[in-house]
C-alpha angles and dihedrals in degrees: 000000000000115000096215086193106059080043084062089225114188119190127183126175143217117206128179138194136186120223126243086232140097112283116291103249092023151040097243120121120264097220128104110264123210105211125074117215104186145320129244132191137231145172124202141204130183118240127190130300125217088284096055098244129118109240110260092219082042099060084035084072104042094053088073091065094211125163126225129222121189139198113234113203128189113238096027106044133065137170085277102064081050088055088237093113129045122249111276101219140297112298098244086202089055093049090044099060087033079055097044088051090048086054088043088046092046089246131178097231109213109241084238132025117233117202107208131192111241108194107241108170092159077106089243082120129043095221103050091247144072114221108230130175130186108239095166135025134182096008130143141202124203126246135178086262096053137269114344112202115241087210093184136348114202143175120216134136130272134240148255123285113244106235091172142350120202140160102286100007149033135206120227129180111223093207097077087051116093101026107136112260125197108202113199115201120193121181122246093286102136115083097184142056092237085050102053085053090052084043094059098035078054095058096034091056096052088047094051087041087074098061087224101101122098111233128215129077115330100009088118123034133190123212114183129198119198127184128173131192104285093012127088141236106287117181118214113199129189105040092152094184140056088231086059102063100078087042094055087039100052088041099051088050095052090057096050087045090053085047099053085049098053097038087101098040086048092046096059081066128130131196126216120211108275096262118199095228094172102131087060092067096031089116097013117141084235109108093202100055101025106123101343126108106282117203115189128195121198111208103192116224093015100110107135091010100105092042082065114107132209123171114038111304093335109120120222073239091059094049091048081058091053098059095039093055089046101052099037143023099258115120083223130279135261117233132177095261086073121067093271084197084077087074102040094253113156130219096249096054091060095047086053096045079049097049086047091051090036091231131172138217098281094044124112121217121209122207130199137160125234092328109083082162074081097058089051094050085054089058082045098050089040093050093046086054100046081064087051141267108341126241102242153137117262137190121223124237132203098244079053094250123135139238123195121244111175142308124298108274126234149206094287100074086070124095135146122281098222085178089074121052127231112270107224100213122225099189110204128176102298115204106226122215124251112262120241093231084063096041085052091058098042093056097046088050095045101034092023087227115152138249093272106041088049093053091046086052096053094046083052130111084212092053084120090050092060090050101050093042101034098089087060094053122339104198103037090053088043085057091048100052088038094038114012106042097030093061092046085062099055077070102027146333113269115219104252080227098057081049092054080047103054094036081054093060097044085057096048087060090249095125137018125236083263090060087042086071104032085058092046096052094046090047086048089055095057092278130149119238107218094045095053094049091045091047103049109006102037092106115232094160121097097234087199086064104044093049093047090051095046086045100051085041088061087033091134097045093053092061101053102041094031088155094044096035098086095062100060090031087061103045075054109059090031087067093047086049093044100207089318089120136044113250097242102052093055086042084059092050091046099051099043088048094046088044080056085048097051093046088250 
């Protein structure tokens, strides 16, 4: 069992949120459009920040010479997601809610708001740069572990959405870009795994407590940050659920952990010149250095170093890869430490590389085709290791593991947005939303639902439909909006009017619960309403008579079990009547015409 605390674990979190608004410095809509209209092209380069200085992760980005193409769409794009067109002004709806979560999150709101330029040439903005402006500053929220710091609240525009990413190019979608973002940044307040995910559904539940936050994949995003005693900030970037924020953290603290231990071991390293061993694989049996330019790298003492592993089954080999494949354009290496017989390298290729590089038996040798940039950026990554755990940016995988994506960027990537004027804030009384924790307990105490059923209502599209219909029957309505209606959207939407239809004739006793979500089903199948009701649930049948002729045909059986008749009777006449009536209004015939039966 870790103990988090003697590790002096810190966590922090990023989320961030889009807003259910028009996009931030335009009047396009903020939904994900299907056509593409056309594609344009673009190149990007850093320049430098207030200090100066070009951006480290900046220029990071700009070293991989890539190229950008991006889809164009008709509703949701403008010249000013193109970057031909200057921004049109701040969207007032968009401040307004970033100003009511300051209030929520006990923020100190700025006088003015200052939109700065934050350089951004991974191609994920046309411009080079993401506007972002500081709405709230030195607030806190409250968890079941104590204050958390709200260190900043700010309001700036997303990004685009990645389509492909290849070699010399990558693919993004404009419609995403512009959509208004809230990021919400805490200090490093949380001290456990366990903590950092309360932390978050904290967060994520005053954000979605102010009705204002689009839903679907990706509308809110959670970047962590995790430091230990020894170690160093590492931002991971890309935990897309609540259940992934203890498994990114206790990886990536296992891997600081496996770093710190081998920084001596690492340190003790030696590096051979780069050799172009290339004749020796001219005719080799090995596909990926047969007849290509083959560069080799001793590391002395580094025998059995790049077989550890640290953080779950990925291998110190594996994170060197990583880096290799981010900062050039080699697919990876091959090195001793792997099965050679994998690639088909033969014994007496790597005697002969070794004899080349003069190594010995604890020596490691290091493999890569046409890039010996590679090779360099292993001596970089090593050397960086053997001084500790590196401050860095970092992508979430699904086995929790961790790749590498740049260095940590810095100050100088800010500088002012003179395109967007400065917002003079007259802070008036703001009116803050109710929070969902408080919804949840006043529904369990009115309508006695449970937990579970109240959170389900309040994630819900039909929250609206529960409250105007609860008064007539709680539980059932809060079936219908967490059953009934959620499963109709798996195939299709229902119109909140057809709902309110459906749900009035339930309550004028037209049709039964059955035919609610029968109804419901055919509606959500294309369906139309009326014609379905007219055509199986407009009674025609005389329910008198159906019940009076069930009830002579089990004549007998009625009066021996005169208490125990009505349960099965019912389940009788309510197949004949097929949801045309309420229950309890054939349960009232029943029971008054077995009762004359019965001689009651």
């Amino acid at each position: 069992m870790i103990d988090y605390k003697e590790l002096g674990l810190k966590v922090g979190l990023e989320i961030h949120a889009q807003l259910d608004t028009f996009k931030l410095f335009c009047n396009c809509f903020s939904t994900m459009d299907e056509e593409v209209r056309k594609t344009i092209v673009r190149r990007l380069h850093p320049v430098p920040g207030e200090t100066g200085e070009v951006d480290v992760a900046a220029q990071h980005e700009f070293e991989k010479g890539r190229e950008f193409y991006y889809q164009v769409f008709n509703d949701t794009t403008c010249l000013v997601e193109s970057d031909d067109e200057p921004p049109r002004g701040v969207n007032m709806q968009a401040l307004d809610i970033a100003v009511t979560l300051a209030n929520m999150f006990n923020c100190y709101i700025p006088d003015e708001i200052h939109f700065m330029r934050k350089t951004v040439i991974d191609g994920s903005n046309t411009s080079g740069f993401q506007r972002t402006g500081i709405i709230g500053l030195n607030g806190y929220i409250k968890t079941s572990f104590g204050k958390v710091r709200i260190t900043n609240l700010q309001l700036e525009e997303d990004a685009c959405g990645i389509v492909s990413k290849h070699s010399d190019h990558v693919i993004y979608r404009m419609d995403r870009l512009g959509i208004p973002l809230v990021e919400i940044g805490t200090g490093p307040d949380a001290h456990s795994p366990k903590e950092a995910q309360e932390l978050a559904e904290t967060i994520g539940m005053y954000l979605k407590s102010t009705g204002k936050i689009k839903k679907g994949l990706n509308a809110i995003r959670q970047d962590i940050n995790v430091s230990i005693k020894g170690g160093a900030r590492v931002e991971i970037k890309g935990v897309q659920s609540l259940s992934g924020i203890p498994k990114a953290v206790e990886m990536e603290v296992e891997r600081q952990l496996n770093l710190i231990k081998l920084k001596d071991w690492i340190s003790k390293l030696r590096f051979s010149n780069i050799e172009d061993v290339s004749d020796t694989f001219s005719n080799s049996k090995c596909k990926l250095l047969r007849g290509k330019k083959v560069f080799a790298l001793r590391i002395s003492h580094g025998k059995g170093l790049l077989a550890t592993k640290i953080q779950g089954d990925k291998t110190l080999g594996r994170e060197l890869a990583d880096y290799v494949k981010a900062k050039t354009d080699a697919k990876g290496f091959i090195h001793t430490d792997e099965d050679l017989a994998k690639y088909n390298i033969s014994e007496e290729e790597i005697n002969a590389v070794a004899s080349v590089l003069k190594c010995q038996s604890n020596n490691l040798i290091a493999l890569v085709s046409d890039f010996p940039k590679a090779l360099e950026k292993i001596i970089e990554r090593l050397t960086m290791f053997s001084k500790g755990v590196p401050e860095e940016v970092r992508r979430f995988n699904e086995d929790g593991t961790t790749t590498y994506m740049r260095p940590m960027p810095g100050r100088a990537r800010m500088y002012p947005e003179t395109d967007v004027k400065p917002i003079v804030m007259k802070i008036k009384k703001v009116k803050t939303p109710t929070l969902i924790s408080d919804r949840i307990k006043r529904l369990k105490k009115k309508y006695g639902l449970s937990e579970d059923v109240a959170k389900a209502l309040l994630r819900s599209n039909y929250f609206e439909i529960f409250e105007m219909y609860a008064k007539y029957n709680p539980k059932f309505i809060a079936s219908v909006v967490t059953s009934y209606l959620r499963d109709a959207e798996k195939r299709r939407p229902l119109d909140m009017e057809d709902v309110k239809e459906i749900l009035n004739l339930w309550r004028k006793g037209k049709i039964s619960k059955d035919g609610v979500q029968d109804l419901i089903k055919e509606v959500s199948e294309g369906k139309d309403l009326m014609e379905v009701y007219e055509s199986k649930y407009k009674s025609k049948i005389d329910l008198e008579k159906v019940i009076d002729k069930i009830v002579k045909e089990k004549r007998e059986f009625v009066l021996k079990n005169k208490e125990r008749a009505i349960k099965p009777l019912m389940g009788l006449v309510m197949e004949k009547v097929r949801g045309r009536f309420p229950g309890d209004k054939i349960y009232k015939l029943l029971k008054e015409r077995i009762d004359i039966e019965c001689g009651d």
